[in-house]
DOTORTOR-580496 format. One record per atom (N, C-alpha, C, O): residue in one letter; x, y, z. Coordinates in steps of 0.1 Angstrom, whole numbers, padded with zeros to 4 digits, always signed. Layout:
REM residues N
AXYZ;...
***
This chain:
REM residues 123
X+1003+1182+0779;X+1016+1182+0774;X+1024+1170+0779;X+1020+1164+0789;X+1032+1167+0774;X+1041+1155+0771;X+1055+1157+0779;X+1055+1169+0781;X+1065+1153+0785;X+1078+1152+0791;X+1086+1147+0780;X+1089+1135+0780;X+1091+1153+0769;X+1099+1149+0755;X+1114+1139+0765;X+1119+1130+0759;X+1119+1143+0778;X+1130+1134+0773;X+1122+1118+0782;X+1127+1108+0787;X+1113+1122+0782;X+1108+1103+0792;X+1103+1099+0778;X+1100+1087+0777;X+1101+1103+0769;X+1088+1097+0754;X+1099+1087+0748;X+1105+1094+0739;X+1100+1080+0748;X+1109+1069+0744;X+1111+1071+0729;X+1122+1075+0726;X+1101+1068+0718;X+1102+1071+0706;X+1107+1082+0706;X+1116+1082+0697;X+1108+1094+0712;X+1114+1106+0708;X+1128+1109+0711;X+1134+1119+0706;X+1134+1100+0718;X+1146+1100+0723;X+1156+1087+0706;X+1166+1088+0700;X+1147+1080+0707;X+1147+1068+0692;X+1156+1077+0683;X+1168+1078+0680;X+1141+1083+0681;X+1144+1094+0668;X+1154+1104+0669;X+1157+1110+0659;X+1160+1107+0682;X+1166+1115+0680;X+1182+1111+0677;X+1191+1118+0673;X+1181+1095+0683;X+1197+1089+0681;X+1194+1086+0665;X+1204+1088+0658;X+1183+1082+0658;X+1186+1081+0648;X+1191+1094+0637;X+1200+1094+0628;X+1186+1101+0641;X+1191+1119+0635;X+1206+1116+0634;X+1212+1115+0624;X+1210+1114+0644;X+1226+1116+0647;X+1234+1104+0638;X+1243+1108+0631;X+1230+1091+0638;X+1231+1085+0631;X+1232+1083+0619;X+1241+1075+0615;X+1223+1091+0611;X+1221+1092+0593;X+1229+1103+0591;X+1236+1103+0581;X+1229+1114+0600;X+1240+1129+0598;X+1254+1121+0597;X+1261+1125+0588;X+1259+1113+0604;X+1271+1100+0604;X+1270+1096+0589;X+1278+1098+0580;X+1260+1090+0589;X+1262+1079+0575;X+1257+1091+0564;X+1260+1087+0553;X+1253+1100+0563;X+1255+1113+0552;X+1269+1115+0549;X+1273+1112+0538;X+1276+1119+0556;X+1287+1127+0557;X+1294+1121+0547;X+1300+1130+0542;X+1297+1109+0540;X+1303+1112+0530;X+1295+1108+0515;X+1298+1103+0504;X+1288+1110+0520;X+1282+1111+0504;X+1291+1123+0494;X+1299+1131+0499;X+1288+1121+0485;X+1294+1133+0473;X+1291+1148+0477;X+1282+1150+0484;X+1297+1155+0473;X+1294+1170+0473;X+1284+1176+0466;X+1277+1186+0468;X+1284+1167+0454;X+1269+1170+0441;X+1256+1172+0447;X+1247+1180+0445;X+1256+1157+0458;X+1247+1155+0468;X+1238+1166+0474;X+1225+1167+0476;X+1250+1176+0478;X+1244+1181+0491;X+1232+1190+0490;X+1226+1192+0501;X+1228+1194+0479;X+1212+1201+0480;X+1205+1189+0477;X+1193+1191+0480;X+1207+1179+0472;X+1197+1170+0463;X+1195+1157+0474;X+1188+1160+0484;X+1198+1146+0474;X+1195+1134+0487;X+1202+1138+0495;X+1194+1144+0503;X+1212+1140+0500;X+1214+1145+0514;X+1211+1152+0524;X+1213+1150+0536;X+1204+1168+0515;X+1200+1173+0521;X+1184+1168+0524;X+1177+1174+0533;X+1177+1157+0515;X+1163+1155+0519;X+1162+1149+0528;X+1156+1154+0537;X+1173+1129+0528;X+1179+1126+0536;X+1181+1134+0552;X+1176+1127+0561;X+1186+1144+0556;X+1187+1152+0565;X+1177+1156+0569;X+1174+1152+0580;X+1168+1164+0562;X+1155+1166+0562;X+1145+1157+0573;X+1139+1158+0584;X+1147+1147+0563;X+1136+1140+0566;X+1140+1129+0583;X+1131+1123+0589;X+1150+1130+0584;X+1153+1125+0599;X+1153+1136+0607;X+1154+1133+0619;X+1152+1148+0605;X+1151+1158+0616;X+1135+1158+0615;X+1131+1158+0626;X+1128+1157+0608;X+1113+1159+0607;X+1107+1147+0620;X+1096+1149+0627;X+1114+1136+0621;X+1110+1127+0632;X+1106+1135+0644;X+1095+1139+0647;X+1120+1138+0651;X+1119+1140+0663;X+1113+1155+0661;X+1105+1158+0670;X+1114+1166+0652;X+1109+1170+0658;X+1089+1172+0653;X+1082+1179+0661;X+1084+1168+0647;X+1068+1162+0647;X+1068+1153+0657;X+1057+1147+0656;X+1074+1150+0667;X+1069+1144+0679;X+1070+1153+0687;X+1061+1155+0695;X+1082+1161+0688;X+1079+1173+0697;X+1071+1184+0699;X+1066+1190+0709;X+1070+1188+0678;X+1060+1197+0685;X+1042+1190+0686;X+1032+1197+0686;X+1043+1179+0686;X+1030+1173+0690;X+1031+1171+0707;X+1023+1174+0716;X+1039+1168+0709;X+1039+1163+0725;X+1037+1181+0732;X+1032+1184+0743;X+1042+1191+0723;X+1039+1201+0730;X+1024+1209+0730;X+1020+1219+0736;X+1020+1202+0724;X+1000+1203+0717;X+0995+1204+0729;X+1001+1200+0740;X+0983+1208+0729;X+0972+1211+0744;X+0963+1198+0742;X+0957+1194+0751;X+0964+1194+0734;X+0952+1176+0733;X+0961+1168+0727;X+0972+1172+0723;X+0953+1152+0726;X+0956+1142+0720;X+0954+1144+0712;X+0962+1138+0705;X+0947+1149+0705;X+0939+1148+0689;X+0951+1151+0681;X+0957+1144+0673;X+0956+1165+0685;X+0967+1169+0679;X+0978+1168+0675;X+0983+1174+0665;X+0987+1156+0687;X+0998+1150+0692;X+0995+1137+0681;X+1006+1133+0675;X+0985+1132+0679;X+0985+1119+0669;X+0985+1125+0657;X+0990+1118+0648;X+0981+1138+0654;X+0984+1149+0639;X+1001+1144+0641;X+1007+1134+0636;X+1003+1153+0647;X+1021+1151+0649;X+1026+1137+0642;X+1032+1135+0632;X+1021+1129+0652;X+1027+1116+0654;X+1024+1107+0637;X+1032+1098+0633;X+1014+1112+0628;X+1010+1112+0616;X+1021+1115+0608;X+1024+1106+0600;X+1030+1132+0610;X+1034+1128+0603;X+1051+1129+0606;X+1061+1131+0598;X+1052+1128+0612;X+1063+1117+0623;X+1065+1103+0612;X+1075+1099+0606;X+1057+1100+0613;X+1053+1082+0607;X+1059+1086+0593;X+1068+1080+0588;X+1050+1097+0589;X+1057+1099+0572;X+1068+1101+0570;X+1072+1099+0559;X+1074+1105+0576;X+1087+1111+0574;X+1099+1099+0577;X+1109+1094+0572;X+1090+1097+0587;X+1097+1081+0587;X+1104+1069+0572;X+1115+1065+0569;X+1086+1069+0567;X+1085+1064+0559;X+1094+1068+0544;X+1097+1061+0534;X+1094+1079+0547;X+1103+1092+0535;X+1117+1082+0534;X+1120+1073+0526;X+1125+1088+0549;X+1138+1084+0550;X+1141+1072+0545;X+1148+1072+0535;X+1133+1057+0551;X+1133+1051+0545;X+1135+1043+0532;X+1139+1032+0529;X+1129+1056+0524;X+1125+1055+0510;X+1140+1057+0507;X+1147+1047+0504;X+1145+1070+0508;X+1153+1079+0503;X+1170+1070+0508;X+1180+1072+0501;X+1171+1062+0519;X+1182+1055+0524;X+1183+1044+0515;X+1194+1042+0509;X+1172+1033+0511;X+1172+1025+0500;X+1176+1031+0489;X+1184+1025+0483;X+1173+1043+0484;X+1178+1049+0474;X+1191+1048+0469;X+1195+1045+0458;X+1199+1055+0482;X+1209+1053+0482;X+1219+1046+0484;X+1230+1051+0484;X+1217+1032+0487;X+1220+1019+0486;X+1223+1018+0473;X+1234+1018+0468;X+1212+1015+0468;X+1210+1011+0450;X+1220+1022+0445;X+1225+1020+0434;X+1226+1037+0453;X+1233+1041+0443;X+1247+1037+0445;X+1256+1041+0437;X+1249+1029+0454;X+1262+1026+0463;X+1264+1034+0469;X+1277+1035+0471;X+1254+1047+0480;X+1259+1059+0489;X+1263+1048+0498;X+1274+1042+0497;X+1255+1045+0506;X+1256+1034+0520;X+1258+1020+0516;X+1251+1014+0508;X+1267+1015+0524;X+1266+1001+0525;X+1254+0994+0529;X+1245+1000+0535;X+1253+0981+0526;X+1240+0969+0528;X+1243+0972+0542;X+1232+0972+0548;X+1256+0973+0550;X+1252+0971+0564;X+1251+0986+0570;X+1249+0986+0582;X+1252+0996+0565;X+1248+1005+0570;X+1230+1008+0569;X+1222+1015+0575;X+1229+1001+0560;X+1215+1005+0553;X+1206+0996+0563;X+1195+0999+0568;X+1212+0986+0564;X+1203+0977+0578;X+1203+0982+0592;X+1194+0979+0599;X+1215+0990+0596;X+1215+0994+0609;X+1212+1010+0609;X+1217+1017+0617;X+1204+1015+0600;X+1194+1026+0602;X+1181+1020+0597;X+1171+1027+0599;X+1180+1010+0592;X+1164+1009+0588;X+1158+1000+0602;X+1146+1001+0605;X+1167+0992+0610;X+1162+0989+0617;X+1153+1000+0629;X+1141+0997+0632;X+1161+1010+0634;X+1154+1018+0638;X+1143+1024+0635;X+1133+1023+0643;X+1143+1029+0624;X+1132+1032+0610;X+1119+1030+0621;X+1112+1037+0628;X+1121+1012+0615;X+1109+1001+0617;X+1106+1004+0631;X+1095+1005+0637;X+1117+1005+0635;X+1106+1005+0656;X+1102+1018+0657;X+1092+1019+0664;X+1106+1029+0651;X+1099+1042+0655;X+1086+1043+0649;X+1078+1051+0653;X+1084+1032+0635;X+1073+1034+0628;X+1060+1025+0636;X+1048+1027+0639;X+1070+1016+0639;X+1057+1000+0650;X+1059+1013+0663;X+1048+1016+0664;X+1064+1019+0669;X+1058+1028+0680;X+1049+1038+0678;X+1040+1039+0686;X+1049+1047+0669;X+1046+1058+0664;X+1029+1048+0660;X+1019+1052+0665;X+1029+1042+0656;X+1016+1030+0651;X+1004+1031+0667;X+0993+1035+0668;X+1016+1025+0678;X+1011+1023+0693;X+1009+1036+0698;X+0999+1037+0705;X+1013+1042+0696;X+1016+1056+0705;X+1003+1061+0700;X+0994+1063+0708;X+1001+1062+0689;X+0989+1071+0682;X+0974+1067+0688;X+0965+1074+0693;X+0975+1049+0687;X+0965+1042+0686;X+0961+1042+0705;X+0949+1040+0708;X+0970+1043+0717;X+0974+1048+0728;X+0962+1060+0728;X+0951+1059+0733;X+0967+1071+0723;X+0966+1084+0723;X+0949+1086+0720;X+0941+1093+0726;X+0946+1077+0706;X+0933+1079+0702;X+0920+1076+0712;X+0909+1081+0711;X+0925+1065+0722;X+0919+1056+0725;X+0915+1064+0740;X+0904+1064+0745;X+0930+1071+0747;X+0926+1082+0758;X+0914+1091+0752;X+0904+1092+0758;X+0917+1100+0737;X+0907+1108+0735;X+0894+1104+0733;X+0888+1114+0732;X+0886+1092+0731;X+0877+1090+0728;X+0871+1088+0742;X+0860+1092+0745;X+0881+1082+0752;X+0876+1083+0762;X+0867+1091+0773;X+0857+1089+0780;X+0877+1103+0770;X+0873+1116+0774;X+0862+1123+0767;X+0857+1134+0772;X+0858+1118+0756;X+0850+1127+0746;X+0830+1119+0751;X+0821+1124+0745;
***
């Protein structure tokens, strides 16, 4: 098992949560079951697919996690550009959440490839 507040990415993810719940908040009301709430979704799925991987009994597991951690990542991403193109967020809001995006995704990449490389060792 893992120490969730030393895991650097998981602490990432978790400022970025707070952050997109910020830049949600005023989207439309039409919104709220449809991109906002996926939007929401899909940044809470970060941190916690890292947690409950970091709470896993192996590595093997914790890189499951961290799998789909990555996707969800990749989700948000998707779904923030989206909302750009619809005029939800500004170009500069849209750059100061994707930047993070990218480092949880290039860590989540290391962390795994980290992780794989302890279990093979052991095996």
């Amino acid at each position: 098992m893992h120490n969730l507040k030393e895991l650097k990415i998981w602490n990432k993810a978790m400022d970025l949560s707070v952050e997109v719940y910020k830049a949600t908040s005023g989207f439309p009301k039409e919104e709220i079951y449809g991109l906002t709430s996926q939007i929401k979704r899909s940044a809470i799925s970060i941190p916690s697919n890292i947690s409950e991987g970091a709470g896993r009994n192996s590595n093997k597991e914790f890189i499951h996690f961290l799998g789909i951690a990555n996707g969800s990542a990749y989700e948000l991403q998707t779904q923030l550009i989206i909302s750009n193109k619809l005029n939800l967020i500004s170009n500069e809001t849209l750059e100061c959440l994707l930047k993070p995006i990218e480092e949880i995704q290039k860590m989540t990449y290391t962390f795994q490839n980290t992780l794989q490389r302890q279990y093979l060792e052991k095996a």
